[in-house]
N, C-alpha and C positions, 0 to 999 in steps of 0.2 A: 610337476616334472619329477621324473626318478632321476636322480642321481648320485653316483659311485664314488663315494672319496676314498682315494689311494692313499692308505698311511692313517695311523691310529698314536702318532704322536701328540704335542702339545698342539702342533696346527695341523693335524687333521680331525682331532678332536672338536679345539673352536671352530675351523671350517663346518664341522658338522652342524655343531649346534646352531652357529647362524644360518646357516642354510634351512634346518628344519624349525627353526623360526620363522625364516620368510612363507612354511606353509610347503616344501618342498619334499618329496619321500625321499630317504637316505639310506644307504645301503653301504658300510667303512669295511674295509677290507685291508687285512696285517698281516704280516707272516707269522708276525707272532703270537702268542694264545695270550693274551692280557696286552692290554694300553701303556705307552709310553714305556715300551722296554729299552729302546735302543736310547739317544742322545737327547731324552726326558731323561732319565731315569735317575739320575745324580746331576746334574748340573749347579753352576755353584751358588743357585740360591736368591740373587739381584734382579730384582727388576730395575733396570739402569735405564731409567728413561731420559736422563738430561746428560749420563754420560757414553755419547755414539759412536764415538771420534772413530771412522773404518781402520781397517788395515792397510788398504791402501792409500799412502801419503808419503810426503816426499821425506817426512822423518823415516820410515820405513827403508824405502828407496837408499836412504845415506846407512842403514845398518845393514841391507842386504849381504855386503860381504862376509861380515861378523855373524851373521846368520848363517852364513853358507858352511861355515867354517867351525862354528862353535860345537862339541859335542855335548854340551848339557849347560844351552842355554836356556832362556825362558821360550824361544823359539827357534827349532829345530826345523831345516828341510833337506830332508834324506831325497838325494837328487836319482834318480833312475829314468830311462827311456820311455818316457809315458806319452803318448801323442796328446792326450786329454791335458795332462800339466804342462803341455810346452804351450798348448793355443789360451789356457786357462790362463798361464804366467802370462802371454804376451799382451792378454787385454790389462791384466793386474798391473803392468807397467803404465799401461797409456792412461790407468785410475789414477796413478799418484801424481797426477799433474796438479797444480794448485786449484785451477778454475774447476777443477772435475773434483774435488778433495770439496771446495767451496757449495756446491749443490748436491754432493751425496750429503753432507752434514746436514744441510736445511732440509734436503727427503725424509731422513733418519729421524730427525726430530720432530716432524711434523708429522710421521707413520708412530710416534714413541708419543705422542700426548695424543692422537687419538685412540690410541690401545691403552693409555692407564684409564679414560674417560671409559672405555668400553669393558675394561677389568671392572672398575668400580659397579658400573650397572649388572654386569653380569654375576658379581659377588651376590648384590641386596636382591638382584631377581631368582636368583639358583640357590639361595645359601650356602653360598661353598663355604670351607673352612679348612682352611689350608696354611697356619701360621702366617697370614699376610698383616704385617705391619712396617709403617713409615719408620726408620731405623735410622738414614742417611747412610754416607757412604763419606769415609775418611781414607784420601788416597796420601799416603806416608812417603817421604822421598829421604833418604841416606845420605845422600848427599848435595850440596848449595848446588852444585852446577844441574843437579836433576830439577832440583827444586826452581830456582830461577829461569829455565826454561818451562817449567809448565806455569810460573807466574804470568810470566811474557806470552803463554799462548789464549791465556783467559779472557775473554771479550764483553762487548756485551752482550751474544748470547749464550753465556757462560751458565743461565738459568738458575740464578741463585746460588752460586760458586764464589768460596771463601778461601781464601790465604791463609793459613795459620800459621802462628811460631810454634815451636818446638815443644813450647808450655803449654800453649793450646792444646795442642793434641793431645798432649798427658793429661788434662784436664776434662776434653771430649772422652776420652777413655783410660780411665784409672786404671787400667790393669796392661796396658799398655807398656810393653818393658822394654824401651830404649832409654839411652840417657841422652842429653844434647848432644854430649860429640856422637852420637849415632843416628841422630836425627834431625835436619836439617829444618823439616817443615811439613807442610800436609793441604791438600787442597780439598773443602768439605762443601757436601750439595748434602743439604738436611731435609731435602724433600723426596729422598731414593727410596726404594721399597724393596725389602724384601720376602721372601715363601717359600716354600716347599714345591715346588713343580711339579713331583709324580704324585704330592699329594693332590695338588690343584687337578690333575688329568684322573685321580679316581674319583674324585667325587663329581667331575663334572661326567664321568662315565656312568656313575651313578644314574645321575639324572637324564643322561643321552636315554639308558635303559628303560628309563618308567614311560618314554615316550613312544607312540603306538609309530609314529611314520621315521621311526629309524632301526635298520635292521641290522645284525653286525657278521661278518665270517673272518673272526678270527683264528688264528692259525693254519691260513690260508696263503699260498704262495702263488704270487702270479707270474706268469710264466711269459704271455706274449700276447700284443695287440692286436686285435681284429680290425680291422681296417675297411672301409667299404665307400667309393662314392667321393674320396676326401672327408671321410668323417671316422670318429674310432667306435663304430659301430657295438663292441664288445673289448672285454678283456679274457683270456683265457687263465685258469689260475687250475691248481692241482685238483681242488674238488670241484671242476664244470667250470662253464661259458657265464661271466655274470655281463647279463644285456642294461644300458641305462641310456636315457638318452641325454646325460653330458657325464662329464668323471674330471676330477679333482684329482691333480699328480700333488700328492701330501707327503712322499716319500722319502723326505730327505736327502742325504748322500745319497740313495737312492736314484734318485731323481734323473741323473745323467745316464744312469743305463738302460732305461724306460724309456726315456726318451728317441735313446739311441736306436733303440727295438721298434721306435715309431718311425725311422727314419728322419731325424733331424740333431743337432747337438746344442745342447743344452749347455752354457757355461755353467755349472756347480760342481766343487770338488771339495773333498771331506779336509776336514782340518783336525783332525784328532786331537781333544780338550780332555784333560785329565784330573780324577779328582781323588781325595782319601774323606771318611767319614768317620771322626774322629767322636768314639763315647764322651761326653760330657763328664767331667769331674766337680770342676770348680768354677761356678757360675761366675764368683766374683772376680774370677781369672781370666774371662773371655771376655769378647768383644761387648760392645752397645752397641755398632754400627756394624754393617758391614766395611774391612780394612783393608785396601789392597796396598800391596806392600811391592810398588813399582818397580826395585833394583831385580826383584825376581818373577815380577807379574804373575804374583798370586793372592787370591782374594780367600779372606778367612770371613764365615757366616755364621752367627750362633743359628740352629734351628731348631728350638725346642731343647731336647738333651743332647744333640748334638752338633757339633761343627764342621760344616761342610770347607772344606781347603780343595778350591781349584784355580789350578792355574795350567801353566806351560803350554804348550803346542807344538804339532807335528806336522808336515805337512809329509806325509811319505804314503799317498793313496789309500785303499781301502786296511791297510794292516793296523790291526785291532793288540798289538802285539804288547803287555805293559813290561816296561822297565823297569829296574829298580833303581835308577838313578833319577827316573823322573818322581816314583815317590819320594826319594831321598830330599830332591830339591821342596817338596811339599812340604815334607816332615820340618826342615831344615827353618822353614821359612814361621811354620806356625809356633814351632816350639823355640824360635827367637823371639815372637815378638808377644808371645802369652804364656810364658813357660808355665805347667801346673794345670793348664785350665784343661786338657782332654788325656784320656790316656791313646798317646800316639800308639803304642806297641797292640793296639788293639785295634785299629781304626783298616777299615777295608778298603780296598782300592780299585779305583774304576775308569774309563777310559769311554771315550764316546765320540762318533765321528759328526761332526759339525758342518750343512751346508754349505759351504762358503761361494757366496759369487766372488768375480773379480772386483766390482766398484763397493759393494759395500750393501744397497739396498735388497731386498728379497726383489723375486720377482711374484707380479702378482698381474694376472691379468689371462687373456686366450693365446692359447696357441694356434699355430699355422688350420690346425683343423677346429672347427667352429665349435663343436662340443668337448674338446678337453683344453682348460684352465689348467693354471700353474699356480699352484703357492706354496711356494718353496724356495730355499737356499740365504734363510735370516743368517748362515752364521754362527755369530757369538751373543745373539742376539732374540735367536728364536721365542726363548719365555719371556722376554718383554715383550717382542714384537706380535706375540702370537693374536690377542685379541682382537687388535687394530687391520692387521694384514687380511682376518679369517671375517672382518664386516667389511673390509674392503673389496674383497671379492666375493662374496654373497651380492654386495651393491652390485655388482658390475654384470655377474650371472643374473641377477633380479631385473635389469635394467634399471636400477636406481645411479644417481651422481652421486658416486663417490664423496665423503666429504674432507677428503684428500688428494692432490691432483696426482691420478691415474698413469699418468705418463712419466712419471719418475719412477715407477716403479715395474712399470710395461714389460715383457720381453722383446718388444718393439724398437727400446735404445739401445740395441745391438745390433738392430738393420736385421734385415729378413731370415 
């Protein structure tokens, strides 16, 4: 079977690749002239596979105000008359209910261990080489009252999740510069991973390329759907009609105006994650792990010689627009807690728009028309998620079972 996958990001990449491993010819299609330009391109580095916890939750829901309100918090939502973010919000409300918060987390985590099981095979089959190593992840709290609510929220499927004192963490990282009264505590998963993403998406492009039944039209814009029969017969793009007989919407933010073009709406709306890449100075100054440093929700990544700082979020549509106060808060954040270790005044600055559904999970599975699939809208989540989701749906377009249950992830639990 020919078919078209929409998007040349991190999952439409792995989409590819598992696809033409099941034996399938592939035909990727970008607007861009190279792979993973858009929301690959800097991200900050984590594969967070035990840490999922959505955006929608009733902790959430109790900050909304303060969100509304705040002008350079760690989350930002510049409010304007959007029809797409008022039906987009209204589902986001009805996610942060407990018992909906309780099954997106068990989805999340059950899509996040079969995507590192499927990272891992796809590393020793492909020999990727992309800075991937087990790191852990030490989330740092400021303060007792942060800290003691994320003790209280640790369970038991917390997945190898530790408490530490204030010593501990100094201890887990020497270079680490708070002193007790600035640091309350830290909550550590020693099984997190981290990589390089845009490197993970070139070299797996490498390998797409040596393969005879995948063909590529990058720097290609598509324009509108061809529609025939109930099925999406073709897509029109600037250079010619590309014919397949199924297509893969890989798009990302993207994703919801595709859709739109199809006649249907798609819940995904961009959530702008920002990041600086800060030159490496002083090894002995930077992280072991990756550190997210909760008061300002930003996570610092050694990657090789340099340090990936992202954080913050926007939700204000497709505006791509960077700030200097949101690097500020970046800057602010790394060069508190690693002073020495990168030269900040050097470090570049990036911004990337982030699928986001309303409940939390991608969606992965057919849409209303029998030949175009959806795998899209991970989020904050997309380079964990990507392995797992892109064999998820190869299974499903293959007729294989899932070995993940399918319906947590459907576009289907949004009703017709």
């Amino acid at each position: 079977m020919k078919i078209c996958v929409l998007g040349a990001g991190v999952i439409g990449l792995t989409t590819a690749w598992w696809l033409s491993e099941a034996g399938h010819d592939i035909v990727i299609v970008d607007r861009n002239d190279s792979t993973a330009a858009d929301a690959s391109a800097a991200n900050g580095g984590q594969l967070s596979y035990a840490f999922v916890a959505p955006l929608a939750s009733p902790a959430t829901l109790r900050k909304l105000p303060s969100l509304l309100m705040a002008k350079d918090g760690p989350m930002r939502i510049r409010l304007a008359f959007d029809p797409a973010l008022i039906s987009w919000g209204a589902r986001f409300l009805l996610s942060c209910r407990p018992t909906v918060v309780r099954e997106t987390v068990a989805a999340q985590l059950a899509l996040a261990s079969l995507s590192r099981h499927e990272m891992s095979s796809l590393c020793q089959s492909a020999e990727l080489a992309f800075g991937l190593r087990t790191a852990g992840k030490l989330v740092v709290y400021r303060t007792e009252k942060e800290f003691s609510a994320a003790r209280d929220a640790m369970s038991a499927e917390a997945l190898g999740q530790q408490a530490l004192t204030s010593a501990e963490c100094i201890a887990l990282e020497p270079a680490l510069r708070l002193d007790a009264s600035e640091l309350a505590g830290g909550i550590y998963t020693a099984s997190e991973q981290v990589g390089d993403c845009a490197a993970f998406c070139a070299e797996l492009t490498a390998r797409l390329k040596e393969r005879s039944n995948v063909a590529w039209m990058l720097g290609t814009q598509v324009t509108d759907p061809v529609i025939s029969g109930g099925r999406l017969a073709a897509v029109d793009t600037d250079k010619g009609e590309v014919v397949a007989d199924a297509f893969v919407l890989c798009m990302g933010a993207g994703s919801h105006r595709f859709a739109q073009r199809c006649g249907f709406y798609l819940p995904v709306y961009p959530l702008k994650g920002i990041s600086i890449t800060v030159p490496l100075v002083d090894a002995d100054k930077s992280p072991v792990s990756t550190v997210l440093d909760e008061t300002y929700k930003v996570a610092i990544t050694r990657l090789g010689e340099r340090i990936r700082v992202g954080g913050t979020a926007e939700i204000a549509g497709y505006d791509l627009t960077l700030r200097e106060s949101r690097r500020a808060t970046l800057e602010h954040s790394v060069g508190d807690l690693f002073p020495g270790a990168g030269d900040i005044g050097a470090a570049s600055f990036w911004c990337g728009l982030r699928p986001m559904m309303p409940d939390g999970p991608p969606l992965v599975g057919k849409s209303k028309f029998a030949n175009l699939y959806f795998n899209t809208g991970h989020g904050t989540l997309g380079w964990t998620m990507a392995c797992g989701s892109a064999r998820v749906l190869s299974d499903i377009v293959t007729g294989r079972t899932p070995e993940v249950d399918p319906r947590d992830l459907s576009p289907q639990r949004y009703g017709s």
